[in-house]
N, C-alpha and C positions, 0 to 999 in steps of 0.2 A: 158198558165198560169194554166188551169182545172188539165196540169199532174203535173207540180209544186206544186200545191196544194194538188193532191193526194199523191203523195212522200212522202210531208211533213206529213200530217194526219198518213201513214203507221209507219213513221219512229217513230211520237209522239206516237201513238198506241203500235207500240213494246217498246219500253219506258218504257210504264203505267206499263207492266206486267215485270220491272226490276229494277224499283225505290229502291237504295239503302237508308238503314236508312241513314237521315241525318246524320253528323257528330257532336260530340260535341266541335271539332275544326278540321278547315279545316288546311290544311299545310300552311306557310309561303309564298309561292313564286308558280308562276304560270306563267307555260309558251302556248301561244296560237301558232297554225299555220291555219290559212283558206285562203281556196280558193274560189273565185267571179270570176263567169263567164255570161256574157251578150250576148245576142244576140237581133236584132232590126229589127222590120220591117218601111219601111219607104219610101216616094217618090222617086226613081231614085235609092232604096239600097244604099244611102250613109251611113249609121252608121253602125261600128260593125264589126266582134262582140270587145266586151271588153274581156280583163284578167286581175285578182287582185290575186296578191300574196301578204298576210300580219303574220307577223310575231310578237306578242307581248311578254313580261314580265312584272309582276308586282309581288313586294313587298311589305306586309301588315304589318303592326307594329300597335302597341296600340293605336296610333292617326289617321290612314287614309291610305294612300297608297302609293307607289310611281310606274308608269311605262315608259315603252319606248315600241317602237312601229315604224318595218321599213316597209314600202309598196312598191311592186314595182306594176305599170299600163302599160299592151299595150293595146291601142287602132287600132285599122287596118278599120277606116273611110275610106273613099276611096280618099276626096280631103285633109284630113289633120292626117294622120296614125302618132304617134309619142311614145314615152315609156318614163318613168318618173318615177323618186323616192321622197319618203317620210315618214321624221323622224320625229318622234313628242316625245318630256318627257313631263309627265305631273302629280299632283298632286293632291290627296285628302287629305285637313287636317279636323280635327274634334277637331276646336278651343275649344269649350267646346259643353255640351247638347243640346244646343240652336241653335249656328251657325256654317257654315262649310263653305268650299272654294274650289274651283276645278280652277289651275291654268293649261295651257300646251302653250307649244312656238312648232311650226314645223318648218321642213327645205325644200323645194324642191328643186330638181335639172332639171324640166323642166315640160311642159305642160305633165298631165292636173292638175298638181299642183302648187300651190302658192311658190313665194320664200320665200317665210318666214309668220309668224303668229304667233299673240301672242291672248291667252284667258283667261280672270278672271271670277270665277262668285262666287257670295257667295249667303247662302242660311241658312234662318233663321226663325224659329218656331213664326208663327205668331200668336199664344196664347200661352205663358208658353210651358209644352210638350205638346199639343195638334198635334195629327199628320199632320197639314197642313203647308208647306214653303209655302214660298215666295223665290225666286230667280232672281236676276240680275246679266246679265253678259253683257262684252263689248269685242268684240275683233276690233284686227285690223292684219289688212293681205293686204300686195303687191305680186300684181298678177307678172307671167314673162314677161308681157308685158310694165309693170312700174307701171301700177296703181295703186294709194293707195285705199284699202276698208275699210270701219268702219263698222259695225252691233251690236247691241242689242239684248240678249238675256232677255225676260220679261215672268214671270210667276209662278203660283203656282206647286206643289205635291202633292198628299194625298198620305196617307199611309191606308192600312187595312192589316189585318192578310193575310198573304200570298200574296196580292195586292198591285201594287199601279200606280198612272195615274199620269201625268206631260203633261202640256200645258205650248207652249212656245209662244210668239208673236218675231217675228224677224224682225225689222225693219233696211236696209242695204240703206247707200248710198256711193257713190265714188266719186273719186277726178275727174272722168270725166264729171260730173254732174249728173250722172246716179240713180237712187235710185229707189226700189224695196221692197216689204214687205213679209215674205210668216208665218205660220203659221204652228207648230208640235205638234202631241200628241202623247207622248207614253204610252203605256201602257206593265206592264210586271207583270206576276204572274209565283208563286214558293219560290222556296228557294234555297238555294244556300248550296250545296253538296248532291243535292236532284235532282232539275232540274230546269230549267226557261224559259219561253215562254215569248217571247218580239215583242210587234205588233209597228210598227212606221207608222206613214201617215204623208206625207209633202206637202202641197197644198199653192198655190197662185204663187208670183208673184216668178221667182227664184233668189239664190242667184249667186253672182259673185264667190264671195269666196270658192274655191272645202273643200267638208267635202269628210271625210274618210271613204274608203271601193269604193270612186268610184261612190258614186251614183249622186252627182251634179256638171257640168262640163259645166256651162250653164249660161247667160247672164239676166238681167234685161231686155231686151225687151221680152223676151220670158216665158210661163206660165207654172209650172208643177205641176203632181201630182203625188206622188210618195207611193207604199206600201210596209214594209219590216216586213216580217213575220220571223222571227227565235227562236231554239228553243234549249236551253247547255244542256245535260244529262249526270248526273254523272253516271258513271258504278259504282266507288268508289269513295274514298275519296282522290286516286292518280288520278283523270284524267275521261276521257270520250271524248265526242262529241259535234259538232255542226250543225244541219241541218238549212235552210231555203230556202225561197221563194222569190223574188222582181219582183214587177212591176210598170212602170210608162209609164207616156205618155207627152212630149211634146208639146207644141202648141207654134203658136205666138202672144203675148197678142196682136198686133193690129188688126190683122185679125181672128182671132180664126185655121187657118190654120194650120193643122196637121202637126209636124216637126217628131218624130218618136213615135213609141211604143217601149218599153222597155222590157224585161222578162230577170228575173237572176235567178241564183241558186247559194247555200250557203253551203257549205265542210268543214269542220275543228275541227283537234283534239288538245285534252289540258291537260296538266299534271302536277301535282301539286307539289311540293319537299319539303323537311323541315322542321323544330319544327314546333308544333303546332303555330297559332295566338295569 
């Protein structure tokens, strides 16, 4: 994790000294390519390593956004090795100053992704504009093994100049009686045709439900901690880069028993096309 870390610091460091002026409008349409690579230490070397290939677009218009986004995952675990795809569209509208909505439906085609999922959340200025949301979201997602899952997305935003932090509470239960809670905070500072650093920690109990990019593939008996450091740098206002860092660590919530350590690293370039916004 200590080189991971350093990479990242080098890469943010040459950076600092290439910051293009912001833009006074970014292009229309954006297309991402990253790559996620995992490797795991662990009892007996079962896990690992992981590979993520993801491939996004999005479209920005006067009210919000629209994208799509295909993943492909191998995993090479040693008693359950398997490879899987996943398609997600999904939605930012900006109903008016006040509230907004972020809809997406995905599709998988096998473990370690869900067959399907659907998420809503909206999100609405809890004094006049003052810069703090509120946000609620719900999804529901059946896993490939039949299960239905439900979870809760709960929590505020701030906003500051160049800043802003978002806490979620996630409360998940399933149709096999199962149910589990865990807790996100993000945080991300910059600007957008300029540069952005984005810190995520996900702690507590895990979800059923796989989130995107690969990082949770993992069961309500069992407890995670998870940290994703990554950092976009615009060269221009056509495109740049993506670096970052991941690590987590598994347990099992009844024993405290160590299931693996984690460590990723984070690859991908992006380029921008089209009229202004």
């Amino acid at each position: 994790m200590k080189h991971l870390l350093k990479l990242f610091a080098v890469a943010c460091a040459a950076a600092a000294f290439a910051w293009p002026q912001a833009s006074a409008a970014l292009p229309r349409n954006e297309a991402d390519l990253t790559y996620y690579g995992y490797w795991f230490t662990s009892p007996g070397s079962l896990y690992g390593p992981w590979s993520v290939e993801n491939f996004s677009f999005r479209h920005y218009d006067g009210n919000g956004s629209v994208g799509f986004s295909v993943e492909n995952e191998a995993t090479h675990d040693r008693l359950n090795p398997h490879v899987g795809q996943y398609v997600v569209v999904d939605n930012y509208h900006d109903w008016s100053r006040r509230f907004y909505t972020y809809a997406s439906v995905g599709l998988g085609t096998g473990q370690p992704f869900p067959s399907s999922s659907l998420f809503l959340e909206g999100d609405i200025h809890v004094d006049g504009d003052a810069p703090l949301l509120l946000g609620v979201g719900a999804n529901a997602t059946r896993d490939i093994s039949g299960i239905t899952e439900h979870y809760l997305s709960i929590g505020p935003t701030y906003y500051w100049p160049h800043f802003n932090a978002t806490v979620r509470y996630l409360p998940l239960w399933a149709s096999d009686g199962s149910s589990s809670a865990a807790t996100d905070v993000a945080l991300e500072y910059g600007d957008e045709g300029r540069s952005l650093t984005d810190l995520t920690v996900q702690a507590g109990g895990s979800l059923l439900a796989v989130e995107q990019n690969g990082v949770m593939t993992i069961a309500p008996g069992e407890r995670s901690f998870t940290v994703d450091l990554e950092h976009k740098q615009w060269i221009s206002e056509r495109g740049g880069y993506r670096v970052g860092a991941i690590y987590g660590h598994l347990t099992n919530r009844a024993t405290g028993a160590p299931i693996y350590t984690q460590q990723g690293a984070v690859l991908g370039v992006f380029t921008s096309f089209g009229p202004p916004r």
